[in-house]
C-alpha atoms as a printed R data frame, in Angstrom:
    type eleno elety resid chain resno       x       y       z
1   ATOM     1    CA   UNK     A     1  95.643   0.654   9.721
2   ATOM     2    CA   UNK     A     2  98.096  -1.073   7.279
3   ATOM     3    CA   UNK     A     3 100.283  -3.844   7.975
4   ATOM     4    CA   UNK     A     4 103.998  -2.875   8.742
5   ATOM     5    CA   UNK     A     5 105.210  -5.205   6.562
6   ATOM     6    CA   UNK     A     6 108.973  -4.101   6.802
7   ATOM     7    CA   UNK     A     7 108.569  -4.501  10.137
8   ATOM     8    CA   UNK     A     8 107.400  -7.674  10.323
9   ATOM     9    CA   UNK     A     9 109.868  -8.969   8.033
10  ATOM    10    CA   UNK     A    10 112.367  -8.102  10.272
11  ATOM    11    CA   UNK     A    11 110.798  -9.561  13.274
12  ATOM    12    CA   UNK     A    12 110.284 -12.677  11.310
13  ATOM    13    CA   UNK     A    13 113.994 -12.691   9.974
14  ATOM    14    CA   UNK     A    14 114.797 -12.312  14.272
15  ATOM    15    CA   UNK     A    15 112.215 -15.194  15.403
16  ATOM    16    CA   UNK     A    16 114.111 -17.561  12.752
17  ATOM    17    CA   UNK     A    17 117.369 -16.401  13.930
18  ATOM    18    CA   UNK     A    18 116.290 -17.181  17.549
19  ATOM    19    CA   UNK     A    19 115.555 -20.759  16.109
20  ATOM    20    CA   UNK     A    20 118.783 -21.039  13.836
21  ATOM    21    CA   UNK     A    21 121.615 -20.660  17.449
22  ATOM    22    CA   UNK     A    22 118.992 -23.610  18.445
23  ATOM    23    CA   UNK     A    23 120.115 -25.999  16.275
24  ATOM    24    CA   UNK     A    24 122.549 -28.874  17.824
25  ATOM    25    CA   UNK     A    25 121.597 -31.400  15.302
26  ATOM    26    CA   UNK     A    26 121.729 -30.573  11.531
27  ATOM    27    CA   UNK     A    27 120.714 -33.754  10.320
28  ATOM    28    CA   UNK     A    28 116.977 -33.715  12.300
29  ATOM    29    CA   UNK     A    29 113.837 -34.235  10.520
30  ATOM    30    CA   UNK     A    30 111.536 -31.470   9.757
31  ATOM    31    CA   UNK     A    31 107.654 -31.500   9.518
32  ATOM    32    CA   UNK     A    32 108.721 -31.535   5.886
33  ATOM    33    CA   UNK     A    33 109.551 -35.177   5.572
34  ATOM    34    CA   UNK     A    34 111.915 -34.656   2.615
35  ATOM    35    CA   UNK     A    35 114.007 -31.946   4.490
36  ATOM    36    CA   UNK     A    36 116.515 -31.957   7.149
37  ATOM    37    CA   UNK     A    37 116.941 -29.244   9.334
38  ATOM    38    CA   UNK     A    38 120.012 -28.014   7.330
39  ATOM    39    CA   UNK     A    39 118.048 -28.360   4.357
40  ATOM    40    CA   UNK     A    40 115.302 -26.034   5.740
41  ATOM    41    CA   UNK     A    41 117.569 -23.574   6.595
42  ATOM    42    CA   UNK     A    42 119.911 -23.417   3.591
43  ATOM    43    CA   UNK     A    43 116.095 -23.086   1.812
44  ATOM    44    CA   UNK     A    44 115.686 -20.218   3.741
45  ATOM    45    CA   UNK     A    45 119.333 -18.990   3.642
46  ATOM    46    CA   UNK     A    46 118.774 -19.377  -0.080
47  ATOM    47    CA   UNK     A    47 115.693 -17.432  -0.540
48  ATOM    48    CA   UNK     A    48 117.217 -14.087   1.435
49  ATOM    49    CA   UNK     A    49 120.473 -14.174  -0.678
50  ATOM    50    CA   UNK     A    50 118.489 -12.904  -3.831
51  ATOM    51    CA   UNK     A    51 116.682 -10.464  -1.893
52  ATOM    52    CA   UNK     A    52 119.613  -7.285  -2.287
53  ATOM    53    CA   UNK     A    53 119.700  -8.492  -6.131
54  ATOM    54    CA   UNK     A    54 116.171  -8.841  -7.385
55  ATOM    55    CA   UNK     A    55 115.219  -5.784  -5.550
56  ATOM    56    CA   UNK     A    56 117.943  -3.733  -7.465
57  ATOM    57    CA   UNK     A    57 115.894  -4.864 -10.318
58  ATOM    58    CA   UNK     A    58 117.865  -7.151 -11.419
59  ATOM    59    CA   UNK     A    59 115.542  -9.795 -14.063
60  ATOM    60    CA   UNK     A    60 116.483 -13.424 -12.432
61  ATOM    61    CA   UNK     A    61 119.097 -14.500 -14.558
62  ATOM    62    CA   UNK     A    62 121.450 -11.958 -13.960
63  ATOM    63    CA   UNK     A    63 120.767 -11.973 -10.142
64  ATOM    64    CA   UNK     A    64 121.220 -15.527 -10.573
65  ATOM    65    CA   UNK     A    65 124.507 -15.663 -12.330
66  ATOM    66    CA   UNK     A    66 125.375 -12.807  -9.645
67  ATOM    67    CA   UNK     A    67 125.054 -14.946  -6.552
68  ATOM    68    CA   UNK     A    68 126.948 -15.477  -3.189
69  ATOM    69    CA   UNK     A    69 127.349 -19.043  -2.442
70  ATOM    70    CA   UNK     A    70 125.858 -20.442   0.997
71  ATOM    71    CA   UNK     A    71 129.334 -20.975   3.168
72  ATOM    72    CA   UNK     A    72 128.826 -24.173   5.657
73  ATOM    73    CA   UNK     A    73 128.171 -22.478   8.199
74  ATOM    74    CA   UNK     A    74 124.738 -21.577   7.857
75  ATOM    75    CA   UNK     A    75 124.212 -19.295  11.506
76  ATOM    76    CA   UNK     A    76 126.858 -17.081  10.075
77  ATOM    77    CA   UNK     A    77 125.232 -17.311   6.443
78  ATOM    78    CA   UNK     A    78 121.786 -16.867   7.652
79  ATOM    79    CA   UNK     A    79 122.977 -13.700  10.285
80  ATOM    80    CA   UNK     A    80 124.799 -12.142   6.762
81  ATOM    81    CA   UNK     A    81 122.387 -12.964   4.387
82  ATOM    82    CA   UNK     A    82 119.534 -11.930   6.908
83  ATOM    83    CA   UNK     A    83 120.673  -8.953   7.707
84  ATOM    84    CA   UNK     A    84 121.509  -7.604   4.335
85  ATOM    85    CA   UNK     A    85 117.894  -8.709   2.959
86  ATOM    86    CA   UNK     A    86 116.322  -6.464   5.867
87  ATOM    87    CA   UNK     A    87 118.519  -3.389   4.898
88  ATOM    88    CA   UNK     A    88 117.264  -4.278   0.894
89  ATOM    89    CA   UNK     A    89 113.501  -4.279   2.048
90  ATOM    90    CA   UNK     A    90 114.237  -1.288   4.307
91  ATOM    91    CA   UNK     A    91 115.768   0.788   1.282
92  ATOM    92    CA   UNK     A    92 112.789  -0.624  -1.734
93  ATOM    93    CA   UNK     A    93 109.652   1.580  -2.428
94  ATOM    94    CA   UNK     A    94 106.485  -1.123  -1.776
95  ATOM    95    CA   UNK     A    95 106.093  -0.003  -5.933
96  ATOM    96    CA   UNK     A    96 109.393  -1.515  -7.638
97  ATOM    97    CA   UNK     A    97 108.930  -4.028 -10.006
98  ATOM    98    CA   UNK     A    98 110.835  -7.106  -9.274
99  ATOM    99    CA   UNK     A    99 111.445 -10.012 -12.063
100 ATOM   100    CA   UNK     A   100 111.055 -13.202 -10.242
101 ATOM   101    CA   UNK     A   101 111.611 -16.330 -12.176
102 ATOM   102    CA   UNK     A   102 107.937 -16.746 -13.152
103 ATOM   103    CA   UNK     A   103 106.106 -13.622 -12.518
104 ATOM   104    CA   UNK     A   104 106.689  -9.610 -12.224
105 ATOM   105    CA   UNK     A   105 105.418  -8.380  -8.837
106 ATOM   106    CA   UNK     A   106 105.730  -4.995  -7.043
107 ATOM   107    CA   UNK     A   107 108.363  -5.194  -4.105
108 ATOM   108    CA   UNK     A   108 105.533  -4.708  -1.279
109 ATOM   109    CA   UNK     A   109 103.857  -8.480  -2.515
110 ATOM   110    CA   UNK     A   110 107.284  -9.491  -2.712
111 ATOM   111    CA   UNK     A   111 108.160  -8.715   1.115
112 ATOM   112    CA   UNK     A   112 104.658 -10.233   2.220
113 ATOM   113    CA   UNK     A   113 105.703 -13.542   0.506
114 ATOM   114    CA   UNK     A   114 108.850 -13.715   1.968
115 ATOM   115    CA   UNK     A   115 107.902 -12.810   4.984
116 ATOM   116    CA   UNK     A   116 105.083 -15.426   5.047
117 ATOM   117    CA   UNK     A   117 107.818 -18.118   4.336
118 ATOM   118    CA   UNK     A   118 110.045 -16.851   7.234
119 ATOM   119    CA   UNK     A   119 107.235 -17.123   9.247
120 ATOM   120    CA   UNK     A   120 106.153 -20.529   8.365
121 ATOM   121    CA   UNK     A   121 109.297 -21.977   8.265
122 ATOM   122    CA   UNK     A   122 110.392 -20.374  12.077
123 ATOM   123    CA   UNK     A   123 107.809 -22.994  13.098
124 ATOM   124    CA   UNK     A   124 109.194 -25.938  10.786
125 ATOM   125    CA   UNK     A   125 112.708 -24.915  12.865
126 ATOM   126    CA   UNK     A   126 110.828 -25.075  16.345
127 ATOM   127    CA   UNK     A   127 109.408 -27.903  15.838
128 ATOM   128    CA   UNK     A   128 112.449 -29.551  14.297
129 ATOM   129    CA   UNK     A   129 114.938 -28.274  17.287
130 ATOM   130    CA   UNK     A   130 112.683 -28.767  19.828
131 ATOM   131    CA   UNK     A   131 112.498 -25.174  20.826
132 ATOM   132    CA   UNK     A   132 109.708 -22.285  21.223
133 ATOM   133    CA   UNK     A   133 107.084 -23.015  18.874
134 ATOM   134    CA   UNK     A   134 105.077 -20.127  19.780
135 ATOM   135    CA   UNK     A   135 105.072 -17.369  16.723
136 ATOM   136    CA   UNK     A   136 104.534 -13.706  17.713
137 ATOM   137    CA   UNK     A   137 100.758 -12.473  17.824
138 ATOM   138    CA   UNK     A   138 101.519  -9.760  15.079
139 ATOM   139    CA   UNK     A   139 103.225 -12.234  12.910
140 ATOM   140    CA   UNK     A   140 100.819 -14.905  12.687
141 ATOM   141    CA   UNK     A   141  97.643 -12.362  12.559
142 ATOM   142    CA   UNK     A   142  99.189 -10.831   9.219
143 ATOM   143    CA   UNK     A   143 100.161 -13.772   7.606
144 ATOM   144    CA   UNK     A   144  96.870 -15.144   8.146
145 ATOM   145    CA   UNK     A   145  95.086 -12.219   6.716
146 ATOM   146    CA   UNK     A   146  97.364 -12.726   3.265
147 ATOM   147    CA   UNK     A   147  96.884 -16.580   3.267
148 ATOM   148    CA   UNK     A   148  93.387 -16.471   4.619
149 ATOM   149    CA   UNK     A   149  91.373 -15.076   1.095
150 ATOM   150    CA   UNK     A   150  93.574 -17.820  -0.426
151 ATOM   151    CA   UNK     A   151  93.142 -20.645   1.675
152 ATOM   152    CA   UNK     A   152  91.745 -22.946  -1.746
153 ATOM   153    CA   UNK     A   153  94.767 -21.900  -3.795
154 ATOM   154    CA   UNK     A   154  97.446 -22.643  -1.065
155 ATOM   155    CA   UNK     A   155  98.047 -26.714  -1.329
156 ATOM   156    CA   UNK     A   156  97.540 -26.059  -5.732
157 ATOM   157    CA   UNK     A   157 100.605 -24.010  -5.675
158 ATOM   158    CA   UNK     A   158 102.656 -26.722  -4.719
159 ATOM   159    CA   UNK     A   159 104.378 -24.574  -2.199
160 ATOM   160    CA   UNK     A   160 102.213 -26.250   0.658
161 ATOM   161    CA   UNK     A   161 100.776 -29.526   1.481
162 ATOM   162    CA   UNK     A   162  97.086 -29.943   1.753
163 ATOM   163    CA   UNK     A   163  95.476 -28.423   4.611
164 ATOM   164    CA   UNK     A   164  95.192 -30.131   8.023
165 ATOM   165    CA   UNK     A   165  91.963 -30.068   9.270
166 ATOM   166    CA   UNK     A   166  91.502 -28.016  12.450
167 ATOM   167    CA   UNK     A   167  88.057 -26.907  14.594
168 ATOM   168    CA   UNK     A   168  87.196 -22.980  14.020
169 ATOM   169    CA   UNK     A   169  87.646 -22.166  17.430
170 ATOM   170    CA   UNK     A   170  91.330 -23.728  17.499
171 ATOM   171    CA   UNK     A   171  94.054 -20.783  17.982
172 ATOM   172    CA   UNK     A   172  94.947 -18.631  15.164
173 ATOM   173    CA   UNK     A   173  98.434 -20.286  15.133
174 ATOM   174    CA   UNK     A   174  96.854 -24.099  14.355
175 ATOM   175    CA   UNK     A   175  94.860 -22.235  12.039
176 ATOM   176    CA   UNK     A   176  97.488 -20.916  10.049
177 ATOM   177    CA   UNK     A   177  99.523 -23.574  10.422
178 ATOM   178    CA   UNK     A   178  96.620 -25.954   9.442
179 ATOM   179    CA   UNK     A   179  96.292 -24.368   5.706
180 ATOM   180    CA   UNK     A   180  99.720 -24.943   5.088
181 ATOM   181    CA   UNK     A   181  99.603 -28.293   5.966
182 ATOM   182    CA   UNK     A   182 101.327 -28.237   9.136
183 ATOM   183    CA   UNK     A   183  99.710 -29.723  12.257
184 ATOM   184    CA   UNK     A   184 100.556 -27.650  14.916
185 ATOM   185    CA   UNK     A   185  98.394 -29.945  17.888
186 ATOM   186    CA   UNK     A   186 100.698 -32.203  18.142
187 ATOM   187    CA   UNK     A   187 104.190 -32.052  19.707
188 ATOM   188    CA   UNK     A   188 107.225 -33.650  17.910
């Protein structure tokens, strides 16, 4: 059976939602020392606002010159820029071409990478805010199966920070959390 990715990009756009009303402190640290919470979420804010553009196949540049700028008040810009990502993924054939800034990729590797961020990064807010930690079952089994053949690559890309080191028969979420360099055993 194939993974509902569209699907699970918009439960993953709803678990970071749930995690965004959580925030009371904008200025807390993140399991990404360099980041604030309002940092991680204007990241994330960031990366759905060029969603509608680049999948209209727009090249970079002019989806960059094209923008929306991030308003303060990032629940309301993450609910609007959210939302109108999930109606862009819901409206894209999995085959469109879309020109990110280094690399052509069809829409449907697109969506998995963004929705592996969301994912990731709904447990950076969790962990940050204090809230639910826990990532749905669905969520966490897909993403693994996309990171898992390229566990070796993951920390070279720059995008994540070596992995953690975690036993085989820790849960799935460690696991996953582990490869990105995340170390989900211990509470903030």
């Amino acid at each position: 059976m194939a993974t509902d990715w569209i699907a699970l990009q918009a439960l993953a756009a709803a678990e970071f939602g749930r995690r965004v009303a959580a925030v009371t402190d904008w200025d807390a640290s993140t399991p990404d020392s360099e980041w604030t919470t309002r940092d991680l979420v204007r990241h994330v804010v960031d990366e759905q606002r060029w969603i509608p553009k680049l999948l209209t196949g727009c090249d970079y540049a002019q989806a960059e010159a094209d923008l929306e700028e991030i308003g303060p008040d990032l629940a309301a810009e993450w609910a609007k820029f959210a939302s109108r990502a999930t109606e862009a993924w819901q409206k894209t054939p999995a085959d469109v071409p879309v020109h990110l800034s280094t690399d052509v990729v069809p829409a449907g590797e697109y969506l998995t990478e963004q929705t592996s961020d969301i994912t990731i990064h709904t447990w950076d807010l969790a962990r940050a805010t204090g809230s639910d930690e826990s990532l749905p079952d669905e969520l966490v089994r897909a993403v693994w199966e996309y990171f898992e053949p390229k566990i070796e690559d993951l920390a070279v890309t720059g995008l994540y920070a070596a992995p953690v080191e975690v036993g085989e028969d820790a849960p799935l979420q460690v696991r996953l959390l582990a490869i990105t360099g995340r170390d989900a055993r211990v509470s903030a």
